[in-house]
Residue, then its C-alpha position, 0 to 999 in steps of 0.5 A: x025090785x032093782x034099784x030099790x034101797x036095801x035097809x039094814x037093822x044096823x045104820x052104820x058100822x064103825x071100825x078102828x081098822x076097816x082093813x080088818x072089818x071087811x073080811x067081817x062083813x063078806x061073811x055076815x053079807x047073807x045075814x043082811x044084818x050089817x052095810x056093806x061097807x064099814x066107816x072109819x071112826x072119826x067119818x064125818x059122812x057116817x056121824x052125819x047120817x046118824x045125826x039126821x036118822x029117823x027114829x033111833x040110829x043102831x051103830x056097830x063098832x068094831x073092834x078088831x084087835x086087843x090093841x084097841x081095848x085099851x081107852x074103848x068105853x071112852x069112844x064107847x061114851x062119846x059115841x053113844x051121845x048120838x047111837x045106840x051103840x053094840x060093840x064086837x070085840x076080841x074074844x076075851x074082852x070084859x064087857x062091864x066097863x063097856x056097859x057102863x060107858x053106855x054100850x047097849x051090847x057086847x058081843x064076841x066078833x068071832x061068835x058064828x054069824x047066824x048068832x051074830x045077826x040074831x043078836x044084832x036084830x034083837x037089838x034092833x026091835x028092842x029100840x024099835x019097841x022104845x018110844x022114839x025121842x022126838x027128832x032133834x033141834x038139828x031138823x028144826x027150820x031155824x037151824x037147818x037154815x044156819x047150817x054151815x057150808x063145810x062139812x065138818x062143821x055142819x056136823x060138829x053143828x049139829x051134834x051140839x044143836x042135837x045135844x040130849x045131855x051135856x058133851x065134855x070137850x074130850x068126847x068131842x075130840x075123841x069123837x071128831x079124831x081118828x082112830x088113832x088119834x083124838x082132834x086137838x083141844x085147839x083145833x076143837x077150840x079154833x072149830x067152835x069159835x069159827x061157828x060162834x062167829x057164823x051163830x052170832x049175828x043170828x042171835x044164837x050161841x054156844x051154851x057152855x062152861x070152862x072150868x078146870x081145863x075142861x070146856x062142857x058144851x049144852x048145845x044152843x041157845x038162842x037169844x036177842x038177835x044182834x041189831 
């Protein structure tokens, strides 16, 4: 029917060079496995939508050249903190270090797309057949209403009123970066300080810890409203 939202088994696509993830995806378009377009990492609009998906988000990272591989289970774990995530890589490339970051699959990108896309739906009804978590805190009533204003911090809210495990302040600047380039430790710290000022009068806060260099952030806590 015309109008009608197509979905995909995949949520978003992710790329480190979206240049070299078109050709890609105008050849898998007649497997109607993948979106249309890919995101850039790093895209606020993309880890938005993952962050506020029914059930449990399915993203593909692609990795378009070897000159990537180099620090990838480290994007591979920030990023499956939020997604399920299956990764397509140069031919080649070791898998293991990947599966252990937490990569639900690896796959060649040049396998033939007929066997790419079967790969891929595989994947999907494998999370569909999971119990699918309860929506995170970032839906609840409470903090849809503190929400900020900008965008970027709404996401960064919501990934850590969202948090299923602990987020380590390098994930957080590897995630919230570019490709290129990880968020500065200041810059992540100027970004948590402006949300703790808007939380504060609400009586809620930031739940973490610093030691040795490293800031460990919990999520929310809520506490006594200030008077």
């Amino acid at each position: 029917m015309a109008g009608e939202e197509v979905t995909y088994p995949v949520s978003i696509v992710l790329s480190l060079q979206r240049e070299q993830t078109a050709p890609l995806l105008r050849t898998m378009r007649s497997q109607h496995v993948l979106p249309a377009l890919s995101h850039t990492w790093g895209s606020a609009q993309a880890y938005g939508a993952l962050l506020h998906q029914a059930g449990t988000p399915l993203t593909v990272l692609d990795v378009p050249g070897p000159q990537w591989i180099e620090g990838l289970e480290q994007r591979v774990h920030a990023l499956s903190n939020i997604s399920s995530v299956v990764v397509l890589v140069p031919d080649h490339t070791e898998p293991v270090e990947l599966l252990l970051a937490g990569a639900a699959n690896v796959i060649p990108r040049d396998t033939p797309p007929r066997e790419l896309a079967s790969r891929i739906a595989a994947e999907r009804r494998w999370l569909d057949m999971r119990h699918s978590p309860q929506r995170p805190a970032a839906d609840a009533r409470l903090y849809r209403s503190l929400r900020p204003q900008q965008y970027s911090q709404q996401v960064l809210f919501d990934i850590l009123c969202s948090a299923s495990r602990p987020w380590c302040c390098h994930d957080l600047c590897l995630l919230l970066g570019t490709a290129t380039e990880p968020m500065s430790r200041r810059a992540l710290q100027a970004r948590t300080a402006r949300l703790s000022e808007r939380l504060m009068p609400y009586g809620i806060s930031l739940d973490c810890t610093a030691q040795w260099g490293r800031t460990t952030f919990m999520g929310l806590v809520e506490g006594p409203r200030n008077g």
